[in-house]
Steps between C-alpha positions, in 0.01 A plus 500: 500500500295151535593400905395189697561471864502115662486455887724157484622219852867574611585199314387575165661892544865271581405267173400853283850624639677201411297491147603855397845484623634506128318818414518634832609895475707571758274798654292432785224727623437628829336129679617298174653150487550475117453692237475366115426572152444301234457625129134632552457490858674626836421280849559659822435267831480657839537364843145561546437231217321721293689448113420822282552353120505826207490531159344403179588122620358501862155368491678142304823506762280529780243223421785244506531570899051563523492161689729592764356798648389506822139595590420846662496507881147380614307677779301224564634282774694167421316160516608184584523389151790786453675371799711212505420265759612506881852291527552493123893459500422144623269366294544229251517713214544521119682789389545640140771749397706572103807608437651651145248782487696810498798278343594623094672150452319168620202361582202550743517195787157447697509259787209421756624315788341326766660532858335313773498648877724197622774592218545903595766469804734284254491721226578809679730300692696449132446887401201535323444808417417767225674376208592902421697451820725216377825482271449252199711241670243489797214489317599165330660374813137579665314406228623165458404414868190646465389299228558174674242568734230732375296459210473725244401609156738690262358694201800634254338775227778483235573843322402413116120434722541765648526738249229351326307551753579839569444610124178358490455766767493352841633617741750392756271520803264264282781264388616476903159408601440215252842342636406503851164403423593224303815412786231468807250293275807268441623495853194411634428251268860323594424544907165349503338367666716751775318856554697811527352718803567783259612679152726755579590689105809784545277777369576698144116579482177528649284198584257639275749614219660088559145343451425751220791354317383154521116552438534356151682159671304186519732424815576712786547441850350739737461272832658698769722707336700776664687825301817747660741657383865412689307132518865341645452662763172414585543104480795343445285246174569802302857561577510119392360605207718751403821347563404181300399758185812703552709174473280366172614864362862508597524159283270640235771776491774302478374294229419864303875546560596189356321593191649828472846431590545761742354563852127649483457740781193537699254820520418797290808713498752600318707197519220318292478781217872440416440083558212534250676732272731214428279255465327671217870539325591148585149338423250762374224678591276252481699284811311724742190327465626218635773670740320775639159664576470756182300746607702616781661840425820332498463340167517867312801572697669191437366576086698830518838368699509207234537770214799709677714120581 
């Protein structure tokens, strides 16, 4: 049986999770967190991170997720251009985080925004914090303070792009590093002639993986830029970030809604097969393009459920 093993960040093994929800088993192994199988492959993530993918489909299921491995543990000791620098958190600082990635329904958000030192006691003072924290209703209560008084740059990948993007065979790790690329260039260009001290990125790949992606890019901003994972927590520019994208994708939601005439949930699991199950009654199969991310294993389910309403 074809097999490929990925060593994957915390955070992509939660989006993976979140991502196979609708084909998830129900059988854990011994150190699992989700188990999956899809029609030609079956995905099992452990707490270690490792993700074993098997079956005649594993080598093409596994490249989606290639760009956020993590690298092998180094024996070499860390230099100063791995570390981030001494009193970070209070910086001036751009930070760059998405949203919508591990979402079935909606779009990906990308914001950068840029935090100076002076402005970090008032927004923690209002509860900024990691938007995965936060209900909906504090996010836009947040988010609409936030906005007043930092600038920012908000990237919204639509679906029907999406999946043309995606079918042309690029994959998601690619498509994420494009936005933020193209979110920092903007930023800065809308802050000058003001200098962040930093870049901080919340990490879904290696630096060299990110800057790999972006080789064929006429564009791309390199000057002091920073990458880790759990990157709210690290400076609060990047909590910023996240709540501001959260918020842009809570109202791209609702507009999805709208256009559906029922409520779209959120995430990968079950709820969503059923939700796109009657869309494809209602409006066709052909109204996932535009509502939903295809190629997520959901899209089969929902193709089956349709035929038993």
């Amino acid at each position: 049986m074809n097999h490929t093993v990925l060593k994957v960040t915390d955070r992509t093994l939660e989006e993976m999770k979140k991502h196979y929800a609708g084909s998830a088993t129900g059988k854990l192994p011994t150190g699992a967190v989700f188990s999956a199988k899809t029609t030609n492959c079956s995905i099992t993530g452990y707490r270690s991170g490792k993700v074993l993918f098997q079956g005649t489909g594993a080598g093409t299921e596994a490249a989606r997720w290639s760009g956020e491995t993590t690298a092998a543990p180094s024996k070499k000791k860390k230099t100063a251009a791995n570390t981030l620098p001494a009193g970070f958190h209070s910086l001036s600082v751009i930070g760059s985080d998405e949203v919508g990635t591990g979402d079935y329904f909606g779009p990906i958000t990308v914001v950068a925004a840029f935090v100076k030192k002076e402005q970090i006691a008032p927004l923690q003072a209002i509860g900024v914090q990691d938007s995965k924290n936060l209900t909906d209703s504090q996010i836009i209560n947040l988010a609409k303070q936030i906005v007043k008084t930092v600038p920012y740059s908000l990237l919204i990948l639509k679906n029907e792009k999406y999946n043309e993007l995606q079918m042309q065979g690029m994959s998601q790790g690619k498509i994420k590093a494009l936005l933020h690329n193209q979110a920092l260039i903007k930023l800065h260009e809308k802050v000058s002639p003001d200098r962040p001290e930093a870049v901080l990125i919340d990490q879904f790949a290696e630096k060299t993986t990110y800057y790999r992606y972006l080789k064929e890019q006429k564009r791309i901003f390199q000057k002091n830029v920073y990458f880790s994972t759990k990157g709210e927590s690290v400076h609060l520019a990047v909590a910023a970030a996240s709540i501001i994208a959260r918020y842009a994708f809570v109202k791209e939601m609702d507009k999805l809604s709208k256009e559906a005439g029922f409520t779209i949930p959120k995430g990968a699991g079950s709820q969503v097969d059923v939700a796109a199950a009657r869309l494809i009654q209602e409006k066709g199969e052909e109204a996932l393009l535009h509502f939903t991310k295809r190629h997520f294993a959901n899209t089969e389910k929902a193709k089956r459920l349709s035929k038993r309403i």
